[in-house]
C-alpha positions in Angstrom: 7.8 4.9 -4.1 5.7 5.5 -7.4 5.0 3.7 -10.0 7.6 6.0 -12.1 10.4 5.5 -10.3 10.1 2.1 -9.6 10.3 1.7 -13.5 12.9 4.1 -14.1 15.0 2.6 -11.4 14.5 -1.2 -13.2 14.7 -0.1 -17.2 18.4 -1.0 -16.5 17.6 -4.6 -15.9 14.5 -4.7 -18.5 15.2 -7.4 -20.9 17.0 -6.6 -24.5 15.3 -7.5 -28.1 17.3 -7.4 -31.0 14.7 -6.2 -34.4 13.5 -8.7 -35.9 11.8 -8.9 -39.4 9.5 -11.7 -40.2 8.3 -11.5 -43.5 5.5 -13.7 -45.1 4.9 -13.6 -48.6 4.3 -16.6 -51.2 6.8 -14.8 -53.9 10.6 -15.7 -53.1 11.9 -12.9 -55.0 10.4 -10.4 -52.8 11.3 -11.9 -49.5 14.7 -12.3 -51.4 14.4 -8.7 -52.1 13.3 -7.5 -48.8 16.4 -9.6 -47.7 18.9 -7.5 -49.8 17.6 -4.8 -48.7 18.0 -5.0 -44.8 21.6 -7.1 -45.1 23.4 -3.7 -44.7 21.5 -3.0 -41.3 23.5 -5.3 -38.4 21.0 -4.8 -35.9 18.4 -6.2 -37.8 17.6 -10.0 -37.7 15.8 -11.1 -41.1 13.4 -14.1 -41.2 11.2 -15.0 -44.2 8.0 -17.7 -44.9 7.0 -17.9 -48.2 3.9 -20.9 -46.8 1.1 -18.8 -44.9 0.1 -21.4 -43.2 2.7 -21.7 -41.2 2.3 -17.8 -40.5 1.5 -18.0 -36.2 3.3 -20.8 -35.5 6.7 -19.3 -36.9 5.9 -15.8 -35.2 5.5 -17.8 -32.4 8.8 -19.2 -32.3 11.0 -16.3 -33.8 9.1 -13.3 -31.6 9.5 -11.0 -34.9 9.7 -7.2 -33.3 7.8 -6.8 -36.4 6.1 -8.3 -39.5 5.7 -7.7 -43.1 2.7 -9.9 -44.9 1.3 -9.8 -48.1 -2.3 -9.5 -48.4 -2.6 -11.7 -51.6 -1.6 -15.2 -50.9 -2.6 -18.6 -51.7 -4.3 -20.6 -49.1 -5.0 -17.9 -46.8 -6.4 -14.6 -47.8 -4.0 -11.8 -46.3 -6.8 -10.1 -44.7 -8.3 -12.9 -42.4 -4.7 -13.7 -41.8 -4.6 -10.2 -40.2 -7.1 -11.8 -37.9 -5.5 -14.7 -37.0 -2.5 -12.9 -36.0 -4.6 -10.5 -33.4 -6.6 -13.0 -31.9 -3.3 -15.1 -30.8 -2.2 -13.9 -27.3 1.1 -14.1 -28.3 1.2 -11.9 -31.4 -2.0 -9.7 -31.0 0.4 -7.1 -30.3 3.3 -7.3 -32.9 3.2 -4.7 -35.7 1.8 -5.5 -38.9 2.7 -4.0 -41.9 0.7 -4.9 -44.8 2.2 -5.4 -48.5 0.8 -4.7 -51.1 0.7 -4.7 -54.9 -1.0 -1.6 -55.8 -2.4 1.9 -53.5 -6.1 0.8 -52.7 -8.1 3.0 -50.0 -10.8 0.8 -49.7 -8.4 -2.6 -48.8 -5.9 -0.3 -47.0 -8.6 0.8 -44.5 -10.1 -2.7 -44.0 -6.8 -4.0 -42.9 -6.4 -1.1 -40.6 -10.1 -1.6 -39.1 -8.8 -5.7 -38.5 -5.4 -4.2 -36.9 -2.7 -3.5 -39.0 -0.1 -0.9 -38.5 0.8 0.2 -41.6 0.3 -0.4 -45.0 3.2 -0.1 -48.1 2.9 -0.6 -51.9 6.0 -3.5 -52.8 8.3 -3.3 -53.1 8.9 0.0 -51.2 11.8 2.6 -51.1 14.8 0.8 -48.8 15.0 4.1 -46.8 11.4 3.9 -46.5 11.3 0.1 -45.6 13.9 0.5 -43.1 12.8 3.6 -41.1 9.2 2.2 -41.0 10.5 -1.4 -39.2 13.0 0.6 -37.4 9.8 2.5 -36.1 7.6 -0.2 -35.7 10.2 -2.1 -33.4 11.2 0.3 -31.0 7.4 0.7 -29.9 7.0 -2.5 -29.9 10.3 -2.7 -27.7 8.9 -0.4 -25.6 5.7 -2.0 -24.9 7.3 -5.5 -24.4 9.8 -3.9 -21.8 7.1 -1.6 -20.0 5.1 -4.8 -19.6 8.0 -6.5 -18.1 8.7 -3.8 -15.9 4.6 -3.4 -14.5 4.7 -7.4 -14.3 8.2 -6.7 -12.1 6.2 -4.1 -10.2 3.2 -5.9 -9.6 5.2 -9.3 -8.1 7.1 -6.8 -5.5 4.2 -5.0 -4.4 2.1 -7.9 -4.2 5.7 -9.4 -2.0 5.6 -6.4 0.1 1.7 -6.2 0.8 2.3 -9.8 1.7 5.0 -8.9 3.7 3.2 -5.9 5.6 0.3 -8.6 6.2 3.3 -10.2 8.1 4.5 -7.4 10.6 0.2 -6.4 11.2 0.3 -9.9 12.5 3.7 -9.8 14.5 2.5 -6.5 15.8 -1.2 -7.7 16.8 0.3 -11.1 18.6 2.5 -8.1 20.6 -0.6 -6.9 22.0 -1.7 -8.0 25.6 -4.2 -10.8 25.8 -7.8 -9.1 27.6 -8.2 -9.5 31.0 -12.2 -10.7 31.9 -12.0 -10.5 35.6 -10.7 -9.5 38.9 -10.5 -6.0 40.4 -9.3 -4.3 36.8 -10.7 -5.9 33.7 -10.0 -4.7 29.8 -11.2 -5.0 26.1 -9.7 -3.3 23.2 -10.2 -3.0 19.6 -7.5 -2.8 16.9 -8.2 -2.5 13.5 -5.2 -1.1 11.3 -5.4 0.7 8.3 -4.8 0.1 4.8 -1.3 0.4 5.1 0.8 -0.8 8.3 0.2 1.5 10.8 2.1 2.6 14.3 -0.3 2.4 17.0 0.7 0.0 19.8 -0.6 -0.1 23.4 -0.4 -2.3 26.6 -1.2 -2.8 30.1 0.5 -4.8 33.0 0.8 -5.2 36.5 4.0 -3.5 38.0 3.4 -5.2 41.7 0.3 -6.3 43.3 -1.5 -2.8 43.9 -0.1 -1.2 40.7 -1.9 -1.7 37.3 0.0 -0.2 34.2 -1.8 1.0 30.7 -0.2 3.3 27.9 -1.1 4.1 24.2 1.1 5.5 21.7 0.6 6.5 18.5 3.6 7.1 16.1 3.3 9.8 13.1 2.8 8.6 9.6 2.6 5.0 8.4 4.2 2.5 7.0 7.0 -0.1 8.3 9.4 3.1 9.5 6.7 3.7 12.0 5.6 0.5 12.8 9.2 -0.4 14.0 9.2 2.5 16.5 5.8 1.5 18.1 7.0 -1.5 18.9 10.6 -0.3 19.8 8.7 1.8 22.1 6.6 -0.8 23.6 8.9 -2.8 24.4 10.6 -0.1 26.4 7.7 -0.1 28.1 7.1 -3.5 28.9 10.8 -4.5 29.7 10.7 -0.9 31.7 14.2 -0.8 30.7 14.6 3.4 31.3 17.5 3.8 33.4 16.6 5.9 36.5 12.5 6.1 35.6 10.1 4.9 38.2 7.6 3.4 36.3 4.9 3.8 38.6 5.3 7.8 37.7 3.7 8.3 34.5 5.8 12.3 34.0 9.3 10.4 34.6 8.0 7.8 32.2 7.3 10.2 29.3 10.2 11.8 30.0 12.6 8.8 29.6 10.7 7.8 26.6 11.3 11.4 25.3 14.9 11.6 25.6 15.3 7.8 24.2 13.1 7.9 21.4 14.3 11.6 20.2 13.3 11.9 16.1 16.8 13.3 15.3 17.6 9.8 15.7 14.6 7.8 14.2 14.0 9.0 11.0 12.5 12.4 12.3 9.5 9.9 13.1 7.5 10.9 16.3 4.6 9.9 18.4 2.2 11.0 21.1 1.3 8.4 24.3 -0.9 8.7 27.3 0.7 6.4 30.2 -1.3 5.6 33.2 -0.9 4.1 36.3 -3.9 3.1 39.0 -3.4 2.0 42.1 -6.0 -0.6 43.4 -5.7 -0.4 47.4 -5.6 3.7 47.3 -8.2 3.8 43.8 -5.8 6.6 42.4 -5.1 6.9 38.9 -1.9 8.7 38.3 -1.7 9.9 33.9 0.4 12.0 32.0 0.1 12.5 28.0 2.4 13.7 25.2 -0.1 15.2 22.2 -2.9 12.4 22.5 -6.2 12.5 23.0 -7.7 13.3 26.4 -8.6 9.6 27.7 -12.2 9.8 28.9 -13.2 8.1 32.7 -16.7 7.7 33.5 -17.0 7.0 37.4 -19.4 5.4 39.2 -23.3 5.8 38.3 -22.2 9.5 37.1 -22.9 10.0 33.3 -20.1 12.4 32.6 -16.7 11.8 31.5 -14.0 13.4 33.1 -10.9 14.5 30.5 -7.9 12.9 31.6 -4.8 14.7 29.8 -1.7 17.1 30.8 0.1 19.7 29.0 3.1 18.5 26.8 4.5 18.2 23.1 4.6 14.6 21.1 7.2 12.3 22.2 10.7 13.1 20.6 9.5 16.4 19.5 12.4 19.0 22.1 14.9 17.4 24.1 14.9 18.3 27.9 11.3 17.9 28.2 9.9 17.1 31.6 6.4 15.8 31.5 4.2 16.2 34.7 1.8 13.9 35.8 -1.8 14.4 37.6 -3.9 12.0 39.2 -7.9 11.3 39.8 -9.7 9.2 42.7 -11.9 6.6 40.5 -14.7 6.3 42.8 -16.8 3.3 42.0 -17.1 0.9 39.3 -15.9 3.0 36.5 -15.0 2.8 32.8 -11.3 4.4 31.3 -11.4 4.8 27.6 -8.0 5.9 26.1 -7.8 5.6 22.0 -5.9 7.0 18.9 -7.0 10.0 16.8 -7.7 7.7 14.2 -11.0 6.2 16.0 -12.7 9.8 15.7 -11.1 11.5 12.7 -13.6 9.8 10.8 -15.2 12.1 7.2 -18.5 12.2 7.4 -21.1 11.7 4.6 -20.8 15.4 4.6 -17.0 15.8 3.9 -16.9 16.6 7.5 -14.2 15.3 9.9 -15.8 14.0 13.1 -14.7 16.6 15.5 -13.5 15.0 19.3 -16.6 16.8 20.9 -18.8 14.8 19.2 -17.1 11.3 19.6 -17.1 12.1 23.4 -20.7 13.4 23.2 -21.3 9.4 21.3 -19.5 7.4 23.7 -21.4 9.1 26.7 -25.0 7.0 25.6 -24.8 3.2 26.3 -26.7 0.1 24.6 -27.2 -2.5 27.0 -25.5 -5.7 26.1 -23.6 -4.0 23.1 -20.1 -3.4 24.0 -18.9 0.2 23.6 -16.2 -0.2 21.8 -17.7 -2.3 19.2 -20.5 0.7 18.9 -17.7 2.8 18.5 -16.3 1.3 15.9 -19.4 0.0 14.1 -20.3 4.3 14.4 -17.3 4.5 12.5 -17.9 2.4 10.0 -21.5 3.9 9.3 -20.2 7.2 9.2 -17.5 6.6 6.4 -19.6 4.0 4.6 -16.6 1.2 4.6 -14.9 -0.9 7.0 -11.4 0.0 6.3 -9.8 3.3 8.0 -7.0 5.9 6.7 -6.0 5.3 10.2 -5.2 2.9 12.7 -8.2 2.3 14.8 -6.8 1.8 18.4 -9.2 2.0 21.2 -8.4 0.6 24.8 -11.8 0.1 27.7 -10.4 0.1 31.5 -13.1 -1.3 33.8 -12.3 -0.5 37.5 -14.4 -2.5 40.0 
């Protein structure tokens, strides 16, 4: 929502102000005049101070919409009362209109150059008088409610970046803990964007031989999205798809396909690669909806095989049936399966980094440098900052 219609939708609720006229002047009979001549005008609150002196504190405590002041007073010249009244926080922004005796160019434009409004001869036409503090007010209105409405603004979007803070971290503590040893070991980097993202993955054992891992990816951002991703997820996890066999990655996709149709969440989508590897028969069984191709690198070979199968984004066409392929992982070998957002990265030359090339970067090794934090850390070069437009969801599968 923009910044517009957020204060269109609030000017409703923006806090009223009657006009108010304080006028300061050390001659009764012209605040007495001034007085006659507003008395007529029932929407127009009069106040008059005849001791300067007293000028900021009374504006302080009346909040005049507006105030008339001579310029030759006793105790306080009118002009360095001008001043006074723009360095106070409180009325640096009230109208001034200066009053005075005779038409003087020279006095008229030093008052404007130390911030008055306007400037009248007294005593001036009532017609006059009234149109100019009617004038004078409703700006000053408006200013006083548009600053109450940005203040309203800023407090809910600072609420709601404080709540989006909230869901990142109830979405991160979702995430599966890494697994450091035994015959299939992980890592995995997540580092959302600016604004909450829906990336999710996961991995988990279905039975002793059967190792699960996923990634999914839901269009667009914000909260919408982010409630999907984990709706989805914890499909996953709970493997509560009647009549799918989650050790076959097409049945899965296709169960996730008809329960997660966009019709029915907010025309929101997403694309997943589901995997399933089987430690006593070292098969790896995938299928993918719209992802990227997950990468595997077997054995001592320095080559990744593209692991990916034909089929539309998640919730895209009911009736769908996704197929599923499988690879022997011969050797201790390295699965990578990520997000787009970990290679759609502009370059310094307004450039998006193409897939080709990410693969062709994750091919070459450091030795003690994990890859994914090269990945990453590549990404960050390449854009010159740290946060991404994107999630930044990348998942490592080591095989033993």
């Amino acid at each position: 929502m923009n910044a517009e219609l957020t204060l269109s939708m609030e000017s409703s609720e923006l806090t009223e102000h009657s006009i108010t006229v304080l006028i300061i002047d050390d001659q009764a009979m012209v605040c007495e005049a001034v007085r006659r001549m507003l008395e007529g005008e029932s929407d127009i609150e009069f106040h008059s101070l005849q001791d300067p002196t007293k000028a900021i504190e009374t504006a302080e405590a009346i909040n005049p919409t507006v105030i008339l002041q001579d310029l030759v007073m006793p105790d306080i010249d009118g002009l360095t009362l001008v001043k006074f009244f723009r360095a106070n926080a409180k009325t640096k922004d009230i109208p001034l209109i200066v009053l005075s005796s005779k038409e003087e160019a020279t006095t008229k434009a030093e008052a404007f150059a130390l911030g008055a409004n306007d400037y009248l001869v007294k005593l001036p036409d009532q017609i006059e008088l009234i149109a100019r503090i009617r004038y004078h007010s409703t700006g000053y209105i408006n200013l006083l409610q548009r600053n109450e409405a940005f203040a309203r603004l800023q407090a809910s979007q600072q609420a709601l970046a404080a709540e989006l803070a909230q869901a990142e971290k109830y979405v991160r503590k979702l995430l599966p803990h890494e697994v450091k040893s035994g015959p299939v070991q992980t890592e995995w980097e997540f580092v959302p964007s600016a604004q909450l993202g829906g990336d999710a993955f996961g991995y988990f054992w279905l039975d002793d031989d059967n190792f699960v891992m996923y990634l999914l990816d839901v269009c667009d951002h914000g909260v919408g999205s982010a409630l999907l991703s984990v709706s989805a997820m914890n499909t996953v996890n709970s493997q509560t798809l009647p009549n799918v066999d989650f050790k076959n990655p097409g049945e899965v996709l296709t169960g996730l396909n008809e329960a997660f149709q966009m019709e029915m969440h907010n025309n929101l989508y997403f694309t997943m690669w589901y995997g399933v590897y089987n430690t006593k028969s070292r098969r790896l069984t995938y299928a993918s909806g719209g992802p990227p191709p997950a990468l595997l690198k077997t054995g001592g070979s320095s080559e990744f095989q593209e692991l990916h199968t034909p089929g539309l984004m998640i919730g895209g066409m009911a009736g769908m049936e996704f197929q599923a392929r499988e690879t022997e992982v011969q050797g201790p070998s390295k699965l990578f399966f990520f997000s787009d957002g970990v290679y759609e990265i502009t370059k310094p030359d307004g450039k998006v980094l193409l897939y080709q090339e990410f693969a062709e970067y994750l091919t070459h090794s450091e030795p003690g440098v994990s890859d994914i934090t090269r990945v990453r850390d590549y990404a960050v070069s390449l854009q010159g900052r740290d946060t991404f437009d994107d999630d930044f969801s990348m998942v490592m599968v080591r095989f033993e």
